[in-house]
C-alpha positions as CSV (number, residue, x, y, z in Angstrom):
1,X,8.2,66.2,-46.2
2,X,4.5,65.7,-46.5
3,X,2.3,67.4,-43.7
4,X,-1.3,65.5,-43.6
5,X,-4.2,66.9,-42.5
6,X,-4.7,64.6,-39.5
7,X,-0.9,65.5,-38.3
8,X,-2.3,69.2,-38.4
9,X,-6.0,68.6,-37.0
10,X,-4.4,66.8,-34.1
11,X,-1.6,69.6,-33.1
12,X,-3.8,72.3,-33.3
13,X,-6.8,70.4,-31.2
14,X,-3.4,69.4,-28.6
15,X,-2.2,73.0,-28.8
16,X,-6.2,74.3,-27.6
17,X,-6.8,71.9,-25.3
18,X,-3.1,72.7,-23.1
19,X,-4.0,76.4,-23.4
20,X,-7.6,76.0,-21.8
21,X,-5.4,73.8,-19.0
22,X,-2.9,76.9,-18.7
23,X,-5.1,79.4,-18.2
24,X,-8.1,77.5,-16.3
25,X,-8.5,79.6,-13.3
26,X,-8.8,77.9,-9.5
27,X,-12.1,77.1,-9.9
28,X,-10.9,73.7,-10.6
29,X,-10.9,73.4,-7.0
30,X,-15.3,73.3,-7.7
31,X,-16.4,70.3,-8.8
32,X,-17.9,71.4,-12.3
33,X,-14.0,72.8,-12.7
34,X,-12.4,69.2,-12.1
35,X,-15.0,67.7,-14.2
36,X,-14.1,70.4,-16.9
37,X,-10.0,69.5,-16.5
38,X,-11.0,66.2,-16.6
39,X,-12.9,66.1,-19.6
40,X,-9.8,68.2,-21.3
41,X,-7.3,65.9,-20.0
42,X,-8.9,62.6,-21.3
43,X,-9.4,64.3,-24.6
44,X,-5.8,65.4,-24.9
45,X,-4.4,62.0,-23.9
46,X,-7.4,60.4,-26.7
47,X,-5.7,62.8,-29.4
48,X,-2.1,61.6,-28.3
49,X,-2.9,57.9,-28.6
50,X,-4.8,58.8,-32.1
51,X,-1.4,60.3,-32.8
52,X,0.4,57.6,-31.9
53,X,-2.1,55.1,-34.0
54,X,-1.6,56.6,-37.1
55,X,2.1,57.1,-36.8
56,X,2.5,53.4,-36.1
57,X,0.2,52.7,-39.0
58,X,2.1,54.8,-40.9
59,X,5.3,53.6,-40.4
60,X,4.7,49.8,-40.0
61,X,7.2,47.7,-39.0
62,X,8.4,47.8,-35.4
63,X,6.0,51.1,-35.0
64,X,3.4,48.8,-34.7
65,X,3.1,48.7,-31.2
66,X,2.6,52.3,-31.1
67,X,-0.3,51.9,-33.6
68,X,-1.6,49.2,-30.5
69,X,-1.4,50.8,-27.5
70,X,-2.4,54.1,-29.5
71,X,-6.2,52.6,-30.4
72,X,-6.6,50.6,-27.2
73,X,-6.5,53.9,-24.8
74,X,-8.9,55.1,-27.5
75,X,-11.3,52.3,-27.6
76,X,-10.8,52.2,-23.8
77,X,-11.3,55.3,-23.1
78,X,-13.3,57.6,-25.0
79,X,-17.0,56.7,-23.9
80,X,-15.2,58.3,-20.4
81,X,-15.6,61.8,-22.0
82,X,-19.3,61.0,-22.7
83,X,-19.1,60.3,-19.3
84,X,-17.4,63.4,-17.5
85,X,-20.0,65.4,-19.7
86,X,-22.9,64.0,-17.8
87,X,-21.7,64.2,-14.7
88,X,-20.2,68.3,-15.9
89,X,-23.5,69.2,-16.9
90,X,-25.2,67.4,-13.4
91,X,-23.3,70.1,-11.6
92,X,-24.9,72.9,-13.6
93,X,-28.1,71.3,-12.2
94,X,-30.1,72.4,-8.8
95,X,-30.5,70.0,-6.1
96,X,-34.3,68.3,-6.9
97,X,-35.0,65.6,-8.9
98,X,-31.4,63.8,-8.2
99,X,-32.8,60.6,-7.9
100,X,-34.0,60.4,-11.7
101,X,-30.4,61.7,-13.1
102,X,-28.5,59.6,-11.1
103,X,-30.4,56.4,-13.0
104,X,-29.1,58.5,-15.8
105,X,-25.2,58.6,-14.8
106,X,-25.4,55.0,-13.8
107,X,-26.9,54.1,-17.1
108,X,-23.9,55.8,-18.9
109,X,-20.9,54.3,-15.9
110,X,-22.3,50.8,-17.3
111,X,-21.6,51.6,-20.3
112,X,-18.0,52.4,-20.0
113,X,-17.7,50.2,-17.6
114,X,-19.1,47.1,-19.7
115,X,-16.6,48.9,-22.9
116,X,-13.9,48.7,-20.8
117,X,-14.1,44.9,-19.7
118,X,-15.4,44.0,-23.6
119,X,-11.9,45.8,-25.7
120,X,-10.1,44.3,-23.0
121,X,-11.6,40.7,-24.0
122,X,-11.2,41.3,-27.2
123,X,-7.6,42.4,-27.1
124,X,-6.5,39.1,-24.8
125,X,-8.5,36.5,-26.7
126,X,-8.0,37.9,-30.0
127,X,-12.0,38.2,-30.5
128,X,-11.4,40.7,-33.4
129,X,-14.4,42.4,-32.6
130,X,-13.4,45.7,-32.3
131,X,-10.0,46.6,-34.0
132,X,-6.6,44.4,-35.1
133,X,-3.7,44.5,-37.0
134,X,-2.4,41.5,-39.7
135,X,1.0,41.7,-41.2
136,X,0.9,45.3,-39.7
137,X,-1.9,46.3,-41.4
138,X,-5.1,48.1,-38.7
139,X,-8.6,46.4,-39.5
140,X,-11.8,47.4,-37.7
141,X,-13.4,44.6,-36.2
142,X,-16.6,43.2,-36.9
143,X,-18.7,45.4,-34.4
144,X,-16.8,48.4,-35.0
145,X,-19.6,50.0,-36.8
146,X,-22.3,48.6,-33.7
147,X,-19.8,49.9,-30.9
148,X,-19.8,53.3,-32.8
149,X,-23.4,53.5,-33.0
150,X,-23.9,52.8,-29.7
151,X,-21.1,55.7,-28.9
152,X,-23.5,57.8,-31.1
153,X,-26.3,57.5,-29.5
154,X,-25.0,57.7,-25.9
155,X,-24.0,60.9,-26.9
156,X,-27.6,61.7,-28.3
157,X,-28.9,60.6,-24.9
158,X,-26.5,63.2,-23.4
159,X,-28.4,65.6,-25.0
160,X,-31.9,63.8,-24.4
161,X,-30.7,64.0,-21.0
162,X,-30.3,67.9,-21.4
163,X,-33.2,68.6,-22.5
164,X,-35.5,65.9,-20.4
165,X,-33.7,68.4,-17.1
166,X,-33.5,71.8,-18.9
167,X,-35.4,73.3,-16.1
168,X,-33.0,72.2,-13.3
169,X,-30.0,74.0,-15.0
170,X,-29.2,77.3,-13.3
171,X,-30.1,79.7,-16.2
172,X,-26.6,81.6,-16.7
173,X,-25.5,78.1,-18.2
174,X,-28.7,76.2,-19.8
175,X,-28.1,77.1,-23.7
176,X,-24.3,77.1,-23.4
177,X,-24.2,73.8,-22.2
178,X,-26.0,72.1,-25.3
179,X,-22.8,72.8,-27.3
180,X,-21.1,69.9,-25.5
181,X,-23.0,66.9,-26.2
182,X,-24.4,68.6,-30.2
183,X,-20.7,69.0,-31.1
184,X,-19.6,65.7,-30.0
185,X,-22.5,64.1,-31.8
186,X,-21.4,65.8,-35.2
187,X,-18.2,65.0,-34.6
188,X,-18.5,61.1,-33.9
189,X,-21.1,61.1,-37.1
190,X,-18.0,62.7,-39.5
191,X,-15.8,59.7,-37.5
192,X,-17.9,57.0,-38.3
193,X,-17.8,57.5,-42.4
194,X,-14.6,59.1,-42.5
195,X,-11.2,57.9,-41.1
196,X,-9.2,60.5,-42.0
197,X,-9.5,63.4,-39.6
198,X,-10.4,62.9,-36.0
199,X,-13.1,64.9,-36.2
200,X,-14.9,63.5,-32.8
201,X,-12.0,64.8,-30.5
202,X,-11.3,68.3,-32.4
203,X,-15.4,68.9,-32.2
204,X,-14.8,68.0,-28.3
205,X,-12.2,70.3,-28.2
206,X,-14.1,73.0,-30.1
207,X,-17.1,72.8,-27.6
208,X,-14.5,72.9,-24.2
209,X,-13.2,76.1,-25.5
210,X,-16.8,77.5,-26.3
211,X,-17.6,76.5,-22.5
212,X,-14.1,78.1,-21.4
213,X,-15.0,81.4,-23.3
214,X,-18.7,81.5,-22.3
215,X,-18.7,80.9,-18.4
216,X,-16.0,78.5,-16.8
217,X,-13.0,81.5,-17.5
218,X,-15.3,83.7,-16.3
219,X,-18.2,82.7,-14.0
220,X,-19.8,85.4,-12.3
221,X,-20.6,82.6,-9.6
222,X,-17.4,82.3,-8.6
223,X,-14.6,83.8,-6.4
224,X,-12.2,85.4,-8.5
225,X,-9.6,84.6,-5.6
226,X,-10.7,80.7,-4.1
227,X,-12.3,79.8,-7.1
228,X,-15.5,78.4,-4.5
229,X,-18.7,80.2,-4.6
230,X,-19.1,84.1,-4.3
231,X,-22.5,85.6,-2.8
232,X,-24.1,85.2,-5.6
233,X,-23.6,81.7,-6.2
234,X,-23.4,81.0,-3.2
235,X,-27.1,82.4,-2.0
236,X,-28.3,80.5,-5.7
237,X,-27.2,77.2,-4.5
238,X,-28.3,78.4,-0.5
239,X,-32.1,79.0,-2.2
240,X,-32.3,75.4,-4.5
241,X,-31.0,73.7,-0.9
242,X,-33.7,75.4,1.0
243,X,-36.5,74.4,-1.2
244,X,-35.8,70.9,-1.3
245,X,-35.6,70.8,2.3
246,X,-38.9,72.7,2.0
247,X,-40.4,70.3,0.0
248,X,-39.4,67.2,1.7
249,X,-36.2,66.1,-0.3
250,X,-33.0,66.0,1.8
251,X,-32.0,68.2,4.5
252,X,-28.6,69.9,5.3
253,X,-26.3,71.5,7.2
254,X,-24.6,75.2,6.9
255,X,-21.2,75.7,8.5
256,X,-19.5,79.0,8.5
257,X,-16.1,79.1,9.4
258,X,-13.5,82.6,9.9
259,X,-10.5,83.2,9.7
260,X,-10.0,85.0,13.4
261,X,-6.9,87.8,13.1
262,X,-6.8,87.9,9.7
263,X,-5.1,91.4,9.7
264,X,-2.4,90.5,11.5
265,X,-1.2,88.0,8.7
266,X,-2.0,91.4,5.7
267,X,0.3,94.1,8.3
268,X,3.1,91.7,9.2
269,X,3.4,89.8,5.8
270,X,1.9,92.0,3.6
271,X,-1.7,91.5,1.3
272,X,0.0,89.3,-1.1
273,X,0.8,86.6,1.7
274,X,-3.4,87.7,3.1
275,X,-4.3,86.4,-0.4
276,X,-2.6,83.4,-0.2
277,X,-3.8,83.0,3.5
278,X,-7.0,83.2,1.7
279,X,-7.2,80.6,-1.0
280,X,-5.1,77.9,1.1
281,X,-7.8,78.4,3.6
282,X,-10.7,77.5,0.7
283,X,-8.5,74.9,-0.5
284,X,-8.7,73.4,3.1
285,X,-12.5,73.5,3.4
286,X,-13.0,71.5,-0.1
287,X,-10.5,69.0,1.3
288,X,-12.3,68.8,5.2
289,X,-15.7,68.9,3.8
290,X,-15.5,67.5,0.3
291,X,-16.0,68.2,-2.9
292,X,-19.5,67.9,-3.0
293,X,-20.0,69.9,-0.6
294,X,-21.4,74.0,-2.3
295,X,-18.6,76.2,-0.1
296,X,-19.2,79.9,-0.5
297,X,-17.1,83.1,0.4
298,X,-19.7,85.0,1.5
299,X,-17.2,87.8,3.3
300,X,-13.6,88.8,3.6
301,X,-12.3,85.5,5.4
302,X,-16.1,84.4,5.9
303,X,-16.4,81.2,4.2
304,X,-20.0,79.2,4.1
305,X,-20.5,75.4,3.7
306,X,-23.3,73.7,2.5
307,X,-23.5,69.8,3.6
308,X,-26.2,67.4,2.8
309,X,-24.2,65.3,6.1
310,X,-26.1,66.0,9.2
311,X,-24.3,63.9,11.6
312,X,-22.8,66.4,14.4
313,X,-19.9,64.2,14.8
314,X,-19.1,64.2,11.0
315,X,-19.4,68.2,11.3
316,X,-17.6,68.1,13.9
317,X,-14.5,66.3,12.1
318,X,-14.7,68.3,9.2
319,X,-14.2,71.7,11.5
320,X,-11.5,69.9,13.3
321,X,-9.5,68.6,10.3
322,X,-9.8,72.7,9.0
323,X,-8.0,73.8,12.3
324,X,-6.1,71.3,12.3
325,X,-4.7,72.3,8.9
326,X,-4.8,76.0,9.8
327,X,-2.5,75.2,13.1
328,X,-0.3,73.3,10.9
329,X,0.2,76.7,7.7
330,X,0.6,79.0,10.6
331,X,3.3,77.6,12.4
332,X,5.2,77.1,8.9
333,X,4.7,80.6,7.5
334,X,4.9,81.6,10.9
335,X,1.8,83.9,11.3
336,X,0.9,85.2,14.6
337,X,-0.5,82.6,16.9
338,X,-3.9,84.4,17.5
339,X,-4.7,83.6,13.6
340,X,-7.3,80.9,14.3
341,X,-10.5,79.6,13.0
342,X,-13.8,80.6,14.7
343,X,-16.8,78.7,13.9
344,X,-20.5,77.7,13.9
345,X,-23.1,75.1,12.4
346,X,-26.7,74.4,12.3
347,X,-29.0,72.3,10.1
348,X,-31.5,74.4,8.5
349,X,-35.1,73.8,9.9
350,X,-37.7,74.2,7.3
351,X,-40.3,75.4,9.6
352,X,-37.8,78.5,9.7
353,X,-39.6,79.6,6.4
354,X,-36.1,82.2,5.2
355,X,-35.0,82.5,1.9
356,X,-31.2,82.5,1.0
357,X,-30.7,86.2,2.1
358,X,-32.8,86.1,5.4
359,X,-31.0,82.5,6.1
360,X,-27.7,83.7,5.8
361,X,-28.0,87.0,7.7
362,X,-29.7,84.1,10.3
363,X,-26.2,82.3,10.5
364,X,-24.8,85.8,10.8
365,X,-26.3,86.0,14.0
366,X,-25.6,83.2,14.8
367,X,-21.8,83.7,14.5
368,X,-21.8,87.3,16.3
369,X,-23.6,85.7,19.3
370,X,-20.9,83.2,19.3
371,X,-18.4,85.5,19.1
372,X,-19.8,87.6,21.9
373,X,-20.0,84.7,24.0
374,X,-16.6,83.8,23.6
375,X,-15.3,87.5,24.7
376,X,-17.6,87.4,27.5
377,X,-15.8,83.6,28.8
378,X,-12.1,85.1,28.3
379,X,-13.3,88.2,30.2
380,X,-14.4,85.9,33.4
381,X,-11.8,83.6,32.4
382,X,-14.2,80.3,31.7
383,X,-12.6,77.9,29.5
């Protein structure tokens, strides 16, 4: 039996991508971490159809329909990872200047969009412009070589992109990052003139696992525990949010929320159960408040969110739906019912004139007048 160099190119790129999956830590529960897994996943299931095309190619006959359905998920799919990288390397980005990089992302959603729709017409109608098979035998289609191009240079734009917003990525990340779009660019120019490896999914491969080894295993932004923002990141993201409030560009909305009793869940249940406590509790903020949202844990069981939504009553809702949640853990891992959620808001007023530090020591305050207040009403008995 014959090994060929694709069958060995493909398992090993297959075999790297499901180990970055394995051990990709909870910050997959931040948006730049779902954006990584999902740039992994669509180019794990790209090598598996590529896989399956050239074993139906291969073996003709009635393995022809793998060789189908294997290059239709890739000509469907894979301007999606060119996608996911511009969105990836958005949330690397500070919070000015959005409205210029979001002409970018739509720019590069038409263009998977309008793939999509085109391989689809081409498939149904028998266009041949693309890719097709006679007597069993795989052809590319007559704009093969134009839809390839085009591929190319969105993924040069990716990179135009990079550099055209260099200054608005945080600077732990800003030379890392360029290994994404320059590998996948080499990679789709060894595709285009030769068929025999799968070079443009192996270089995309090769670039996740630079990004897995340089920061996303290991961000010193993030918790270790909740896989949300620790103080540093947290008060990084707290100072790009106050500036463009500063300057006139969105406002927003801080919301700290506690976890009230917490040591009664660590001495009855132990810290392993705290732990948990801990990063169900995060994992119940990104669902309440969103994704979008930057949610920081700024203390023990001191969690910090940062909304761009200013509407009380959406605030409002997302505190409730946390309690709510909280209520609804307690009674099934039957904490003690004083385990609750204290919390506070405000929308951050400009003319305040604080940077992160002095901002957050501000909602500090805020939360230990609160909490005062509250002793003082179950002292009189006020509701």
């Amino acid at each position: 039996m014959v090994i060929e160099g694709w069958q060995v190119n493909n398992f090993f790129t297959v075999f790297i991508l499901v180990m970055i999956l394995a051990f990709q830590r909870r910050g997959t529960r931040v948006k730049t971490g779902k954006m990584y897994t999902y740039m992994i996943i669509c180019t794990m299931v790209l090598v598996i159809a590529d896989t399956f095309a050239r074993i139906g190619e291969n073996r003709g006959g009635s393995f022809i329909i793998m060789a189908f359905l294997g290059n239709l998920a890739m000509f469907l799919a894979d301007p999606l990872i060119v996608l996911f990288s511009v969105i990836y390397i958005d949330c690397w980005m500070d919070e000015k200047n959005r409205k210029p990089r979001k002409i970018f992302k739509v720019i590069f959603q038409i263009f998977a969009s309008l793939n999509f729709a085109l391989v689809l017409i081409d498939q149904i109608f028998g266009m041949k412009w693309f890719f097709y098979f006679e007597r069993t035998v795989y052809y590319r289609g007559r704009f093969f070589i134009v839809r390839a191009v085009l591929l190319a240079l969105f993924i040069l734009l990716v990179t135009i992109y990079l550099m055209i917003f260099r200054k608005k990525v945080l600077d732990d990340y800003r030379r890392t990052l360029y290994v994404l779009p320059v590998f996948a660019l080499i990679g789709t120019v060894m595709q285009v003139f030769y068929n025999g490896l799968n070079a443009t999914y192996s270089a995309g491969s090769l670039a996740c696992l630079v990004l897995f080894i340089s920061f996303q295993s290991n961000d010193v932004n993030i918790d270790n525990l909740t896989g949300v923002l620790n103080r540093r990141g947290f008060d990084i993201r707290l100072d790009q949010l106050i500036n463009s409030a500063t300057s006139g560009e969105g406002d927003f909305c801080a919301v700290i929320l506690n976890i009230e009793n917490f040591k009664k869940i660590n001495d009855n249940f132990g810290h392993e159960e705290g732990d948990g406590a801990i990063m169900v509790f995060a994992d119940m903020l990104v669902d309440a408040f969103g994704e979008d949202c930057k949610i920081g844990r700024i203390d023990g069981v001191k969690f910090c969110v940062l909304t761009e939504k200013t509407s009380e009553p959406e605030i409002k809702e997302g505190i409730r739906i946390v309690r709510n949640s909280l209520n609804t853990v307690r009674r099934k891992c039957g904490w003690d019912e004083s385990v609750t959620v204290s919390s506070i808001y405000e929308c951050y007023d400009p003319k305040l004139n604080m940077n992160a530090a002095e901002y957050r020591n501000h909602l500090d305050g805020l939360m230990t007048a609160k909490k005062n207040e509250n002793k003082e009403k179950s002292v009189t008995g006020e509701s």
